[in-house]
N, C-alpha and C positions, 0 to 999 in steps of 0.2 A: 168511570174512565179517567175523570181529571184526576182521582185518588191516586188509581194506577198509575201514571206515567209521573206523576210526583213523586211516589216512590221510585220509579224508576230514571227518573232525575237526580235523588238524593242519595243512590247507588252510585252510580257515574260519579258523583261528583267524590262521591267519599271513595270510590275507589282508583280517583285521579291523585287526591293528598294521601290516600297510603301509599300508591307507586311513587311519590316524590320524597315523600319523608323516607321511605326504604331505600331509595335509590343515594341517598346521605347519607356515606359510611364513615363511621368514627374515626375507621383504620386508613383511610385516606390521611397523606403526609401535611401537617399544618408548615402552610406557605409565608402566612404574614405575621408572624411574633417577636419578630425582632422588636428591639426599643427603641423611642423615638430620642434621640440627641440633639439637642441644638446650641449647644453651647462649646466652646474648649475644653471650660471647668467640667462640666459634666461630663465629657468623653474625657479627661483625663481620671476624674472620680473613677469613672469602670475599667480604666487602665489599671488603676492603683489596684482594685479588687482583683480582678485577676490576676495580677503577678502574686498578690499577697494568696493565692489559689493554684498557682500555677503547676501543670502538669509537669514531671521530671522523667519518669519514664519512657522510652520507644513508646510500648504497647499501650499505656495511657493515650499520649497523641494520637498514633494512629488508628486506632480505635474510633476515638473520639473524632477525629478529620471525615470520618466518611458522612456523608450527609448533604443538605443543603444551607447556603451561608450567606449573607446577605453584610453588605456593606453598610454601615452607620455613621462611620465617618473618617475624616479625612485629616489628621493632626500634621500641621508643618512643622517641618524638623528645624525648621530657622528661627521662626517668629510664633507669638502668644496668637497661632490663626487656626482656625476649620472651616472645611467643606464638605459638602454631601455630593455623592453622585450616585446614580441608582449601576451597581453594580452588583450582581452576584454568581454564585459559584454553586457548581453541584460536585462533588467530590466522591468517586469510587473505590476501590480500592487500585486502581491505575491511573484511572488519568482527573484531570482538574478541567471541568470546562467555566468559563469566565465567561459573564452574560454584561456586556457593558449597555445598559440601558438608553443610557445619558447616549453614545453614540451609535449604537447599533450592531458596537461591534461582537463576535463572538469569536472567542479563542479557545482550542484546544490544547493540551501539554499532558505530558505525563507528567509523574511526581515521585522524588524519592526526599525519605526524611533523613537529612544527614546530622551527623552526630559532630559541634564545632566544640576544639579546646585550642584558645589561644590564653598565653599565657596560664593564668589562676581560672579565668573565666572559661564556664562551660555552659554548650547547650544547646539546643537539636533547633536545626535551620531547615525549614522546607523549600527542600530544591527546584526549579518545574524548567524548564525551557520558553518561558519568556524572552522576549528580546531587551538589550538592556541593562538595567541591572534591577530587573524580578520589583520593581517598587511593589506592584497591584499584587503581587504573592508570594514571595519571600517574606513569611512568618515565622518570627523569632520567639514568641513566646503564645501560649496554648492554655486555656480551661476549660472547663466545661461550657460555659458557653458562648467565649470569647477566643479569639484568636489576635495579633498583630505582627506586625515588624515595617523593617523599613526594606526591604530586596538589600541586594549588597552594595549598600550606601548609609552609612553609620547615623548620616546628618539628615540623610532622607527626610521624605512624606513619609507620618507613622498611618498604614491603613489598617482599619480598627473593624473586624468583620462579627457580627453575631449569631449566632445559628440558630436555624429557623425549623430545623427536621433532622 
């Protein structure tokens, strides 16, 4: 009798860690892969990579936009400074929603990637309906796994976001 019910304890229990290990699918989206930054230097070193990467096509960009994106930092457009704030983004093919951690806030927008030439200089600006001037999502330059800009303010906060899915 003690045999039996030990076997049938060590059933349950192996057929509790196979419903848990199966219930862990691969194909679920990874959430936390962005990289950890903490310096200037260092978020400008991944600036420098992606531009020296950067996407020039529409359908490159937008392609590459849909997903989810997470925030790593925060370069001031003034001074040699960063900051982190926990902000991210889930991107569709229509709209942008902004998940501001740090306050709670959440924002919806649509998005369109518009096409800028001033002057010699060209190059595709994502447009959203922020209020403002788009600082948290007004990106001016696009890679594979990097996104930034400053919204339309030259001298802006450069937000530096990395994608996570």
């Amino acid at each position: 009798m003690i045999r039996t019910s030990h076997k049938l304890g060590s059933i349950i229990l192996f057929l509790i860690i196979a419903s848990i290990a199966i219930s862990c699918n691969e194909d679920e989206p990874r959430t936390e892969r962005a990289v950890e930054i903490n310096t200037v230097e260092e978020l400008d070193k991944m600036m420098r990579t992606c531009r020296e990467s950067e996407f020039l096509s529409r359908e490159e960009i937008e392609n590459n936009l849909i997903g989810d994106w997470q925030l790593i930092g925060i370069r001031s457009g003034w001074v040699n400074e960063f900051e982190k704030k926990d902000i991210r983004l889930k991107i569709d093919a229509e709209k942008i929603v902004l998940n501001d951690r740090t306050t709670g806030e959440i924002f919806e927008t649509d998005w369109e990637l518009k096409f800028v030439e001033v002057n010699s200089y060209q190059y595709h600006y994502l447009e959203t309906d922020e209020d403002g001037f788009n600082n948290r999502l007004g990106m001016e330059t696009f890679c594979e796994e990097m996104m930034y800009g400053t919204g339309r303010v030259d001298d802006a906060d450069i937000y530096v976001y990395y994608k996570v899915d």
